[in-house]
C-alpha positions in Angstrom: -17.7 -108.5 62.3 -17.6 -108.2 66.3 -13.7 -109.2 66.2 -13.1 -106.3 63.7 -15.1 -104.3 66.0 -13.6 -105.0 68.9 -10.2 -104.2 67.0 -11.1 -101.5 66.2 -12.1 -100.0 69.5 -8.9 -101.1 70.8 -6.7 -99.0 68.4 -8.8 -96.4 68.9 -8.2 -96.7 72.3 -4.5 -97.0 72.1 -4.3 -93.9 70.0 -6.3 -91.9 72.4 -4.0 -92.5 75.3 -1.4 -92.2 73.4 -1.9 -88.7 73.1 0.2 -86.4 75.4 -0.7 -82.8 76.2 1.3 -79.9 78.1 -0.8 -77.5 80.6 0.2 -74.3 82.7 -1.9 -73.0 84.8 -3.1 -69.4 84.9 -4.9 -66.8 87.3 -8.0 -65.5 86.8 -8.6 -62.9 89.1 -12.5 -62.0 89.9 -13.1 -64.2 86.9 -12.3 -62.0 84.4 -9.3 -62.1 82.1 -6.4 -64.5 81.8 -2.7 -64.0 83.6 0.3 -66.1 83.0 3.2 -66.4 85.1 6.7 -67.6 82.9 10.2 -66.5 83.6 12.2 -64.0 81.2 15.6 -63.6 81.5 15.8 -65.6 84.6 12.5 -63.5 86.4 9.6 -64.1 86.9 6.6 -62.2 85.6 3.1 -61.9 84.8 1.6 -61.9 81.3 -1.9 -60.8 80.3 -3.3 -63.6 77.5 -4.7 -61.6 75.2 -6.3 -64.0 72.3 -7.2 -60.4 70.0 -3.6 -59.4 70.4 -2.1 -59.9 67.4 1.5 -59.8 68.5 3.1 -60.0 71.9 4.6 -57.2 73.5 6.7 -56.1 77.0 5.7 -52.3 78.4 8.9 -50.4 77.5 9.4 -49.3 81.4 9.2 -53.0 82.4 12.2 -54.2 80.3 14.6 -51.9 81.8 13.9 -52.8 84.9 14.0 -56.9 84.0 17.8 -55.4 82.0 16.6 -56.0 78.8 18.1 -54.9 75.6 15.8 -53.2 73.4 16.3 -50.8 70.0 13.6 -48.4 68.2 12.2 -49.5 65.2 12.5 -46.9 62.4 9.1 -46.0 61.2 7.8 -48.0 63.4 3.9 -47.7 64.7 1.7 -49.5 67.0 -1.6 -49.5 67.5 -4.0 -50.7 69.8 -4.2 -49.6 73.2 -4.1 -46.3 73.9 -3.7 -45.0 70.6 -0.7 -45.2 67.9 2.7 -45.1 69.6 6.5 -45.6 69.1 7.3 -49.2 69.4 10.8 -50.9 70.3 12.2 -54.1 68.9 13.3 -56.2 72.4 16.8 -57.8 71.4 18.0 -60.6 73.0 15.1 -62.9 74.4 15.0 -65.7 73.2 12.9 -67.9 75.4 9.9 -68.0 77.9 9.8 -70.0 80.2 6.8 -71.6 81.7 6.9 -74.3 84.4 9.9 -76.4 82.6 9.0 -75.7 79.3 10.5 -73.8 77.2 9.2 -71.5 74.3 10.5 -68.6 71.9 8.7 -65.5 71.1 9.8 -62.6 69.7 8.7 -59.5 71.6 8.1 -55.9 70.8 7.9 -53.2 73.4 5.8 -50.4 73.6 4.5 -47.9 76.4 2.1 -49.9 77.9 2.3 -47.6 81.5 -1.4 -46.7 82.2 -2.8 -50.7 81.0 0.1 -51.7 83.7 -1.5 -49.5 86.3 -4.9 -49.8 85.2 -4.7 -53.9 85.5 -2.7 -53.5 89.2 -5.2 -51.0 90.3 -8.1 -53.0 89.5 -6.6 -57.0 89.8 -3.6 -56.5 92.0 -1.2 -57.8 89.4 1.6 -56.7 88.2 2.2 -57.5 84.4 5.7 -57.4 82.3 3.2 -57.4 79.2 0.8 -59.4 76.9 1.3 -62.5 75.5 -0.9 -62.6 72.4 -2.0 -64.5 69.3 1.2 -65.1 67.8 2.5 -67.1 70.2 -0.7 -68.8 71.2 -1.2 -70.0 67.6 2.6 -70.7 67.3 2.7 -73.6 69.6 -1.2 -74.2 69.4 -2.6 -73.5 72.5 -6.2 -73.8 73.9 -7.5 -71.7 76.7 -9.3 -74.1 78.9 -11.5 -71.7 81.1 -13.1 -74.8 83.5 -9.6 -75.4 84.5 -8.1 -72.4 84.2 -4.9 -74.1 82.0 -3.4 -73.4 78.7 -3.3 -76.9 76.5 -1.4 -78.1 74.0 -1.2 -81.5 72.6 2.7 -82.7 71.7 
């Protein structure tokens, strides 16, 4: 019985560190919300994690100026902050990088002007947009506050 125990603890040891998670860091200005730095089309920018987002999306301003291609949607509507708005499919980005990982997301773009202001105004940075749910879930990610990381086991 102790030799199957003892086996047992073993494996369940081996399995244990055999387990091998990515982390990136983020900011957490005044200890409040959740910023992300990653690169998009070869810039870097900062990304507000937003777990109640339900989608990710780029303020329309900020992808001209990181020369993104971007069309309307037809019919299109999003809501959320500020209200109900035009939104804009963003063409052509395929990846986000963060440290050396890479990841794809799909963004939309909307007029996200006065939450860009608002969030500089009050925590002196400057955000491309909001990463939200969709990717969070996509690639399984865990907010670790205590270490101010995003985890995900590979």
């Amino acid at each position: 019985m102790k030799k199957y125990l003892i086996i047992t603890l073993l494996l369940l040891n081996i399995s244990v560190k055999s387990q091998t998670f990515i982390s990136h860091d983020f900011i957490q200005p005044k200890n409040t919300i959740p910023f992300i730095k990653a690169k998009i089309n070869n810039k870097w920018a900062y990304f507000l994690l937003d777990t109640g987002a339900g989608s990710s999306i780029l303020d329309v301003g900020q992808v001209r100026k990181y020369k993104l291609d971007f069309s309307k949607i037809e019919d299109g509507e999003f809501s959320g902050i500020g209200g109900s708005k035009e939104y804009y499919k963003v063409l052509g980005v395929n990846n986000l990088i963060m440290d050396d990982e890479e990841y794809f997301l799909r963004f939309n773009a909307v007029d996200l002007n006065a939450l860009v202001k608002d969030i500089y105004d009050i925590y002196g940075v400057d955000i491309l947009g909001v990463i939200g749910s969709d990717f969070l879930s996509k690639y399984e990610f865990n907010l670790d506050f205590s270490n101010n990381k995003i985890v995900r086991k590979i």
